[in-house]
C-alpha positions, 0 to 999 in steps of 0.5 A: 550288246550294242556297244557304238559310241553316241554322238552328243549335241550339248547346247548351253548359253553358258560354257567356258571360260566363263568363270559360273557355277553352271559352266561345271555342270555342263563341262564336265558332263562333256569332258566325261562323255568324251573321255569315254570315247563318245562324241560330243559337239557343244553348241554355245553363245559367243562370249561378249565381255558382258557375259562374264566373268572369265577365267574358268579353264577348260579342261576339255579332252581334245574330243570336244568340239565347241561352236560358238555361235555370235549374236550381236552386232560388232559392238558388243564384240570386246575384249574380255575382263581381266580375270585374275584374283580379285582385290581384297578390302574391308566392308569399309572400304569404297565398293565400284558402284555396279552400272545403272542399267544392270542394276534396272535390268535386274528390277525388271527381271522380277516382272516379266520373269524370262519372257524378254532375255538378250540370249533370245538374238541367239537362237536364230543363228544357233538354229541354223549353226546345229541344222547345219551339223545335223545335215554334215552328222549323225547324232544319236541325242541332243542335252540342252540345258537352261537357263537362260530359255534360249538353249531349250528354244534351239534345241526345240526346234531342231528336235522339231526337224529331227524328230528321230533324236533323242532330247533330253532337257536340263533345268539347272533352275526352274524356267516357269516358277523360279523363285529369284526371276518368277515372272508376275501378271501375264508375264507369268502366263507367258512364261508357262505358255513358252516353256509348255510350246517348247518341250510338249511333243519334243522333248523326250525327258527332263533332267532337273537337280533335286526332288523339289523340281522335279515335282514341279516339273512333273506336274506341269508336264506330266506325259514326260519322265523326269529325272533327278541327277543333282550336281556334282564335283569333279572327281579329278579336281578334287582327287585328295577329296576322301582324305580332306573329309576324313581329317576334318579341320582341327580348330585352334580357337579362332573360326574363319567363316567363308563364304563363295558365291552371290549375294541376293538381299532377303534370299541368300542374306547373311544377316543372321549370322552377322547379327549372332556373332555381334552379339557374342562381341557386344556381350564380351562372350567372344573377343572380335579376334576369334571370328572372321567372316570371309565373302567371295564373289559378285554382288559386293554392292548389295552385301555392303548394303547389308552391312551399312544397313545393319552396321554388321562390321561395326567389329570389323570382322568381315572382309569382301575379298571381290571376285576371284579366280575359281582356284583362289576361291577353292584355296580359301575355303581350304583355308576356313574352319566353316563354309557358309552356305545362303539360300532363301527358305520361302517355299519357291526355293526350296528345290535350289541345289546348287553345284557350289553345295558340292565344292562345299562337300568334299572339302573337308570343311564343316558347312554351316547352312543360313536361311533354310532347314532340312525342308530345302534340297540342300538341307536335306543333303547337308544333313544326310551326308553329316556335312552340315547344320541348317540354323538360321536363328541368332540364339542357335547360332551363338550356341553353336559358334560358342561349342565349336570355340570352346571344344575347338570342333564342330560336334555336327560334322560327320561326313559319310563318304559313301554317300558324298561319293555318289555326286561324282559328275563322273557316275552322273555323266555316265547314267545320261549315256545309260537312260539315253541307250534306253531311249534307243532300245539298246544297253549302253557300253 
């Protein structure tokens, strides 16, 4: 048994301390890596205050070597955020309106898709920061993982000089075809033609994080493998994890709905259950003291606009707590007695599978799905792991919210911990190492 440890390059735009989902997917993958003595050099962006929000610790083994690499020019190199808690309000209260540009930016982004990404000026300077450790060390693999294209961009071309290592391509999130940036027109074309020079002849497998993608990844590149390894929880962040799932919560009559996350207007919109839940007021069914909608996150300006639209906070039961530290975010879903989970049920997005999914699992809280059936990854998951409940009509959704009042329980939540188990991004961090001494033509350790 060939028993050397390997050396990993990890090439990612996103990477502490940024305070985002994909961080984790990435960071723990290293920490687990080098906790078992294999080698790992992440290769990341330089961190600009625009890039943020901050504050996500690292809780990295020593091990890690992280580069980051600049890109922009003196200006853009500004202090970051303050990103301790986040201040609460009521939907009432006024909301800093976001900037003019981002705002434009984010229009744009829904034609020309990924075809024009600031993280572009990124990819000269990091093509010559990883040819510099690719001449100073010996790597066995390189993980690059997307979005944005950038990350893929560098780790093609140094694939290209280093045909001899191993490449293995992540999409957290479809490239070509993704349901919230597609790109439309030539654009489109762009977009496919780009990802289709980047990974043909390079790279040597994709990983992508639910059977939905991986299908639409197979079949537009059908001469590479394609695995799923979804995403996952930290074993060492939740430790209690098995315990909170087998008490459950215990309900008192009031419910506290929290939702953690970003909010995208006709995609993850929690109109429904704000109309099912003025609805049961409005009829005298439930008195608006039993339910409070809790919301954290980005994206405040476009919830309230949700809100003033559909005069949803007439009752005054939801509460936008802004953006918070990961640990104050952590605490209140502790807290809730119901997770809202929100994605778009249009065909596109029906391989989303996101890593907040995952914190939602091994919470010990049930996890009420808005938007999607067990069509979608994450209804699928929800309802195999006897998590959660998928609904987005208003009806099913005041039967449910009334049962769960009057039998102080949710009937739905029968969580299988053998099941939720096998999203350890420890066991997921250790099967890449198993398939990548594969490539080598050698068992791993």
């Amino acid at each position: 048994m060939n028993d050397r440890k390997k050396r990993i390059l990890l090439i990612s735009c996103f990477f502490y301390p940024q305070n985002r989902i994909p961080v984790l997917r990435i960071g723990q993958w290293a920490k687990y890596w080098a906790s078992e003595g294999h080698e790992v050099t992440v290769l990341t962006t330089k961190k600009y205050s625009f890039m943020g929000p901050f504050g996500l610790d690292p809780d990295l083994p020593a091990e890690v070597l992280v580069i980051e690499v600049p890109s922009l020019p003196q200006i853009f190199d500004r202090a970051k955020p303050n990103t301790e808690g986040g201040k609460s309000h009521t939907a009432s209260e006024p909301i800093n309106a976001e900037s003019g540009f981002k705002k434009k930016v984010r229009s744009l982004r829904g034609y020309i898709g990924s075809t024009v990404d600031i993280h572009d000026f990124w990819i000269g300077p990091a093509y010559k920061t990883g040819m510099k450790l690719l001449a100073e060390n010996r790597y066995d693999a390189i993980v690059s993982s997307y979005s944005p294209p950038a990350a893929h961009m560098v780790a093609s071309k140094l694939k290209e000089r280093h045909p001899e290592l191993v490449w293995f391509a992540d999409f957290r999130d479809l490239w070509a075809n993704n349901h919230i940036t597609s790109a439309k027109g030539v654009f489109k074309w762009i977009e496919s033609a780009r990802e289709n020079r980047c990974l043909r002849g390079r790279a040597n497998a994709i990983i992508t994080v639910s059977k939905p993608l991986a299908i639409d990844l197979q079949a537009r590149h059908p001469e590479l493998p394609v695995w799923v390894i979804e995403n996952g929880f930290d074993p060492q962040e939740f430790p209690r994890w098995m315990q909170a799932v087998s008490d459950g919560p215990q309900l008192t009559g009031n419910i506290t709905i929290c939702y953690a996350g970003t909010i995208y207007p006709n995609r993850r919109d929690p109109t429904p259950l704000f109309n099912a839940v003025n609805e049961l007021i409005d009829s005298g069914q439930v008195s608006a003291e039993k339910i409070t909608i809790e919301f954290y996150g980005q994206n405040e300006k476009e919830l309230a606009e949700i809100i003033q639209r559909t005069r949803a906070n007439r009752h005054n039961i939801i509460k936008i707590k802004g953006f918070v530290s990961r640990q104050v975010s952590l605490e209140a879903q502790g807290r809730s007695d119901l997770l809202l989970l929100l994605e778009s049920g249009e065909p596109l997005a029906r391989g989303m599978l996101t890593g907040k999914v995952f914190e939602y699992l091994v919470s010990g809280i049930p996890i009420l799905a808005v938007g999607i059936d067990n069509t979608h990854a994450a209804g699928e998951l929800l309802e195999n792991t006897g998590t959660g409940y998928c609904a987005s009509d208003s009806d099913e959704l005041k039967r449910l919210l009334l049962a769960a009042i009057e039998l102080k329980y949710f009937s739905f939540y029968r969580p299988r911990k053998d099941l939720i188990a096998k999203f350890s991004r420890q066991i997921q961090a250790q099967s890449i190492i198993d398939r990548l001494a594969a490539f080598q033509g050698a068992p791993s350790c």
